[in-house]
C-alpha positions in Angstrom: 9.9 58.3 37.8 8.5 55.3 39.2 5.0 55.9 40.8 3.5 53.8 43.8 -0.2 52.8 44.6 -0.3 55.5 47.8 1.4 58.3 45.9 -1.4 57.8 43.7 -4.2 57.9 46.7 -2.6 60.0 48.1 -3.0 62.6 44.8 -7.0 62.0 43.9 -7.2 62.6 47.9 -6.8 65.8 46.8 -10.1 65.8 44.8 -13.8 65.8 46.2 -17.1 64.6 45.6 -19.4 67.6 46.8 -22.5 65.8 47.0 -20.7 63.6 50.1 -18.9 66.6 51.1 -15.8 64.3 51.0 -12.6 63.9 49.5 -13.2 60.3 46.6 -10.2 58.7 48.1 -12.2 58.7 51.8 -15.6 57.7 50.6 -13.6 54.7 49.0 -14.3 55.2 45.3 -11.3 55.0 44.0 -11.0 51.0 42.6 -8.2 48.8 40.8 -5.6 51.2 40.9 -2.8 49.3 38.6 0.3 50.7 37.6 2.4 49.3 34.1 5.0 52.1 33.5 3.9 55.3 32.6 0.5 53.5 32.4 -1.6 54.1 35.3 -5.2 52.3 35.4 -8.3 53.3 37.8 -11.7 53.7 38.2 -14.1 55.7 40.1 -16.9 53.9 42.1 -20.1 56.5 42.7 -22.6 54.9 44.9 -25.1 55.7 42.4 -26.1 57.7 39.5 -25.0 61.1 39.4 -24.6 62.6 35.5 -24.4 66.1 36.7 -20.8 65.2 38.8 -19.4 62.4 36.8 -17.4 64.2 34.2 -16.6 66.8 37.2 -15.2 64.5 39.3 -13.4 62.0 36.5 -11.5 65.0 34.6 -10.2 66.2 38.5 -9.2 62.6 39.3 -6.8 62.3 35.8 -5.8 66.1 36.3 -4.4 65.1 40.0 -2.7 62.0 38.7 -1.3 63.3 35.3 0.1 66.2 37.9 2.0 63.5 39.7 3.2 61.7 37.3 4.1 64.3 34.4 4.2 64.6 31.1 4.0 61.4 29.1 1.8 59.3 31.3 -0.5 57.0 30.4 -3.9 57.5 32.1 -6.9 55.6 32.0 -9.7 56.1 34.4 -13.3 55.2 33.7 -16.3 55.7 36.1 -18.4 52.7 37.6 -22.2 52.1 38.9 -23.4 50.1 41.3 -24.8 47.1 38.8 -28.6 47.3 38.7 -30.0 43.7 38.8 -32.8 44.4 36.9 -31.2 45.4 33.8 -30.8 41.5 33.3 -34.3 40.7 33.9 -36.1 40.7 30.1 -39.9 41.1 31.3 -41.7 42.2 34.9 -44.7 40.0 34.8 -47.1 41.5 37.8 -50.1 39.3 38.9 -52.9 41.7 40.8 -56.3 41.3 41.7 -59.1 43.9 42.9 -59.9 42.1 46.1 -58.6 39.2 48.5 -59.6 35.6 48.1 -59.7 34.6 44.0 -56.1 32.5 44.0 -54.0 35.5 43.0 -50.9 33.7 44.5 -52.2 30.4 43.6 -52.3 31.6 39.7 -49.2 33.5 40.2 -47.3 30.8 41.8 -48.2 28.5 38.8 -48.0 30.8 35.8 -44.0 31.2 37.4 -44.0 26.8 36.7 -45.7 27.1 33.4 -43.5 29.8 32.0 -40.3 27.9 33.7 -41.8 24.7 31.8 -41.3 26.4 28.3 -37.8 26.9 28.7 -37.7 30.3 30.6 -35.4 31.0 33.0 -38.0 33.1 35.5 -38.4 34.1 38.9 -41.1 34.8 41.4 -41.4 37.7 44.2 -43.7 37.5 47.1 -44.8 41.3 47.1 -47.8 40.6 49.2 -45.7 42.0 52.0 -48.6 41.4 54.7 -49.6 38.2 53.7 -46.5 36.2 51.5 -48.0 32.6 50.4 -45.4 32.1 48.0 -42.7 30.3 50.3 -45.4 27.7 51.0 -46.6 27.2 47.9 -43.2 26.4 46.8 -41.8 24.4 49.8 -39.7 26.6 50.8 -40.9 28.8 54.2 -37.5 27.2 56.0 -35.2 28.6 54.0 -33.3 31.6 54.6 -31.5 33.8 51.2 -27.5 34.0 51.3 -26.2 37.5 52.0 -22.8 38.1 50.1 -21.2 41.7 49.9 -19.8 43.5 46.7 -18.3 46.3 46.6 -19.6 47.8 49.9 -22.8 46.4 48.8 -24.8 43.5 50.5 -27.0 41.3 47.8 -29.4 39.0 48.5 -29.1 36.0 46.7 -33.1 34.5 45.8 -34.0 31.0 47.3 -34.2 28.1 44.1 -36.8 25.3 43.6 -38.5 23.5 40.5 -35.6 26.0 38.9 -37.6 29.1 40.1 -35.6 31.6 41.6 -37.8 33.0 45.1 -37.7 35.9 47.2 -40.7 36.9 50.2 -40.6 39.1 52.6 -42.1 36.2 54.4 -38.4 34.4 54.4 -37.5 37.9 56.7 -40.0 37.9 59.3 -41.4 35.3 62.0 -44.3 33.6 60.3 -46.5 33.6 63.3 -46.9 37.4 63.9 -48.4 40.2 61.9 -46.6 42.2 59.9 -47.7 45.7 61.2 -45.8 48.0 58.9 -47.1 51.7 57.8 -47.3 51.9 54.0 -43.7 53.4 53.5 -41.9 51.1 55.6 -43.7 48.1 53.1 -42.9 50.0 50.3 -38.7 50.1 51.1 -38.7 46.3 51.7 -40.3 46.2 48.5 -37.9 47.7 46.4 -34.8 46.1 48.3 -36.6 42.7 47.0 -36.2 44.1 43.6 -32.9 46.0 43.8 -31.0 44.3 46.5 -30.9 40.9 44.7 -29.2 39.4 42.8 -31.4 38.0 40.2 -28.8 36.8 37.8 -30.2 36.7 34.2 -33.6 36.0 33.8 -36.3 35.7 31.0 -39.5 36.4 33.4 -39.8 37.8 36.4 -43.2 36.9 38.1 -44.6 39.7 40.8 -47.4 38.6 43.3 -49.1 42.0 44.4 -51.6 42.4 47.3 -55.1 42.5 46.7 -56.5 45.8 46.0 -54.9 49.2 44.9 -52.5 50.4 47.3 -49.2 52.0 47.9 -47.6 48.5 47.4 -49.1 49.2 43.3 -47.7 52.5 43.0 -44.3 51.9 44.7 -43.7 48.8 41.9 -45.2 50.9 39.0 -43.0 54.1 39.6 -39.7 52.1 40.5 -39.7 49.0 38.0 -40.2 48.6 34.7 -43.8 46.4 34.8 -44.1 45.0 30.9 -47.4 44.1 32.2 -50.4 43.6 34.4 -52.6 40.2 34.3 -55.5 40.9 36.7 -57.2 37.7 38.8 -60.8 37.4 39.2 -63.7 34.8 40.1 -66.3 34.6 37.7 -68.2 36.4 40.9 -69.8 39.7 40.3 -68.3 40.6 43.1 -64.9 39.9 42.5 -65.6 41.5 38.8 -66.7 44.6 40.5 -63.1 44.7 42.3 -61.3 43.5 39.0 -62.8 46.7 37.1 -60.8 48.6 39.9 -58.1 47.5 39.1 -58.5 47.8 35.5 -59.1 51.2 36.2 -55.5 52.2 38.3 -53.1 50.4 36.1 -55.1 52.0 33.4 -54.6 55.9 34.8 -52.8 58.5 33.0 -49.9 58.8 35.4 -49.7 55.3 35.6 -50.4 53.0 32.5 -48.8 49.9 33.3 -50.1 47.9 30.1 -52.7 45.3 30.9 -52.3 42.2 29.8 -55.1 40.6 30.0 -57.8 39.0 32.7 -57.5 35.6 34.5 -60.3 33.4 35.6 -59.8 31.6 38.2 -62.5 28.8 39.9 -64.1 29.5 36.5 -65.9 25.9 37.0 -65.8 22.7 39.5 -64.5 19.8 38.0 -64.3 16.3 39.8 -61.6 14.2 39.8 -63.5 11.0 38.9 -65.8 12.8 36.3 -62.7 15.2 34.2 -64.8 16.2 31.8 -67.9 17.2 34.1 -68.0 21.1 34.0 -70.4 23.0 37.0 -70.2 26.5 37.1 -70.4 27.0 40.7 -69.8 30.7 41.0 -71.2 31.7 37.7 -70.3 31.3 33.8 -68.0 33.4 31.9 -68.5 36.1 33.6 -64.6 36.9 33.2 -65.5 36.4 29.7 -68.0 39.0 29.5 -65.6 41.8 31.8 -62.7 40.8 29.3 -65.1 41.5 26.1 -66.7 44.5 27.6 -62.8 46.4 28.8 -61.8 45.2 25.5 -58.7 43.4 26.7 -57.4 39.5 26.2 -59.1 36.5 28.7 -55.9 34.9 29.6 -57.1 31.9 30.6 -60.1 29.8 32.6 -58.5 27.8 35.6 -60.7 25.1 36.9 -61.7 24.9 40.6 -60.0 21.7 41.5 -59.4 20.0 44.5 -55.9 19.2 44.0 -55.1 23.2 43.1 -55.6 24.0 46.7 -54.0 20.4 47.9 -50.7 21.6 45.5 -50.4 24.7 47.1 -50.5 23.7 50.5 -48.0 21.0 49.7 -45.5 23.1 48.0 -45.8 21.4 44.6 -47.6 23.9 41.8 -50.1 21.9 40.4 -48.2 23.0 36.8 -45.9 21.1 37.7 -48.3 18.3 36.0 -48.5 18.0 32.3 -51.2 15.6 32.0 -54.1 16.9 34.3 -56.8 19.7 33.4 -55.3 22.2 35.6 -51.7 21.2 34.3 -53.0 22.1 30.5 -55.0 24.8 32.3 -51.8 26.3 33.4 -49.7 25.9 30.4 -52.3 27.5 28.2 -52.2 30.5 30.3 -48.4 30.1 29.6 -48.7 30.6 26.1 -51.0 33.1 25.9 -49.1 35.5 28.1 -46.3 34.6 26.0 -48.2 35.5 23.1 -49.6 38.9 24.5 -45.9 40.1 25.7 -45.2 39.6 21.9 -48.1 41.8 20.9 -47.1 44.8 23.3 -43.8 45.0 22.2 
């Protein structure tokens, strides 16, 4: 008996998916239907995960077409997932910091460069949804991410430079107006950054929080797998203050995202002219001390230098610079994050 495509639809029309209160065939996930002989080959697209349905729904599907096509048939169906781009992501670097104004995006933007530097194929995302930086620090605020669809699917395909792969909300919204969005609304453009792209394979994946401890935290620490948290501070008491705060959240029991360590940034002026000059304009080691005291790594001391800031605003990550003390500053900070991912593990 020879069997066509439609007869075929037309049997697993016959089955439904309860949760859509629809027949599979009508919700479109049936997929590759290919017929050799008594041979008959599909597969069964669910939208997303559903374990409790899947073996429900896959044994009615072969039932219907085995009843068609009688004894002696051949059939082979398998069930399918929406691919999750994140499996292909080896760590979630996040980069946080207890309060506004210490470089978080600056040090974020360039530990992306320095990691990219050793070889790793990494990315960045902007998740400072109210105020994204990273487009302009990479030279890159004009551009605008592909759309392609996929199986009923629309993915967003991340901007490139200096072989970083980018998304920002800011590459979604008019850079002149503010983004006046209540915390849930930020939180769902959040996690279509993370699971509407496609990422593609990647080593690291650098995440540029807001400052403070917010809804923006909690929505990445209960949907992503974070392999860590590196928090930004001044050597300020101030900013310290803020830093133990965030200590303190990622550190909670119903959250306890593993820290990785603390960043220093503007830990001391150095002039261009005089490079081996240290002042210590807002303080000494007092990351140092916090880092002791919480019992946790100091990533690094990035100097406070003129061409950081110039860099930035330029769209050229001062790591891009091998031979400079930020540069070396940078690249450290590379290798020890490197070195503490290992340690976790």
């Amino acid at each position: 008996m020879s069997i066509t495509k439609e007869q075929v639809l037309e049997a697993l029309g016959k089955v439904l998916y309860f949760p859509q209160h629809d027949n599979v065939v009508s919700l479109n996930m049936i997929r590759d239907i290919h017929l050799h002989g008594d041979h008959i080959h599909f597969t069964i697209f669910f939208p997303q995960r559903d374990e409790r349905n899947e073996n429900v729904v896959l044994n009615a599907c072969v039932k219907a077409v085995e009843e068609l096509a009688g004894k002696g048939s051949h059939i082979d169906a398998r069930v399918e997932y929406p691919r999750n781009p994140l499996d292909k992501i080896g760590s979630i670097i996040a980069v946080a910091s207890g309060k506004g104004g210490v470089g978080k995006s600056t040090v974020a933007a360039n530990l992306a460069v320095a990691l990219s530097k050793t070889g790793a194929r990494t990315g960045i995302l902007d998740a400072d949804i109210y105020g994204p930086s990273i487009p302009i620090m990479f030279d890159v605020e004009k551009s605008r991410p592909e759309v392609y669809e996929e199986n009923g699917k629309q993915w967003i395909v991340p901007v490139q430079n200096y072989g970083i792969k980018i998304l920002s909300i800011g590459f979604f919204v008019d850079p002149g107006k503010a983004l006046i969005w209540r915390g849930p609304m930020a939180s769902n453009a959040l996690k279509q950054l993370f699971t509407e792209a496609d990422w593609g394979e990647l080593d690291f994946l650098v995440v540029d929080l807001p400052p403070g401890t917010g809804d923006i935290h909690l929505t990445l620490v209960q949907e992503v797998p974070v392999a860590g948290v590196a928090i930004v501070t001044t050597p300020q008491e101030v900013a310290l203050a803020d830093a133990r705060k965030a200590f303190s959240m990622f550190s909670q029991k119903d959250i306890q995202v593993p820290i990785l360590g603390l960043i220093e940034n503007m830990s001391y002026f150095t002039p261009a002219e005089l490079p081996d000059n240290k002042y210590f304009i807002f303080g000494r080691e007092g990351g140092r001390k916090l880092a002791e005291s919480s019992g946790i790594p100091l990533l690094g001391q990035i100097p406070l230098v003129q061409s950081v800031c110039e860099s930035g605003d330029k769209g050229r990550p001062s790591a891009l610079k091998n031979d400079t003390p930020e540069g070396k500053a940078f690249a450290e900070l590379a290798g020890n994050v490197l070195k503490r991912l290992e340690e976790l593990k």
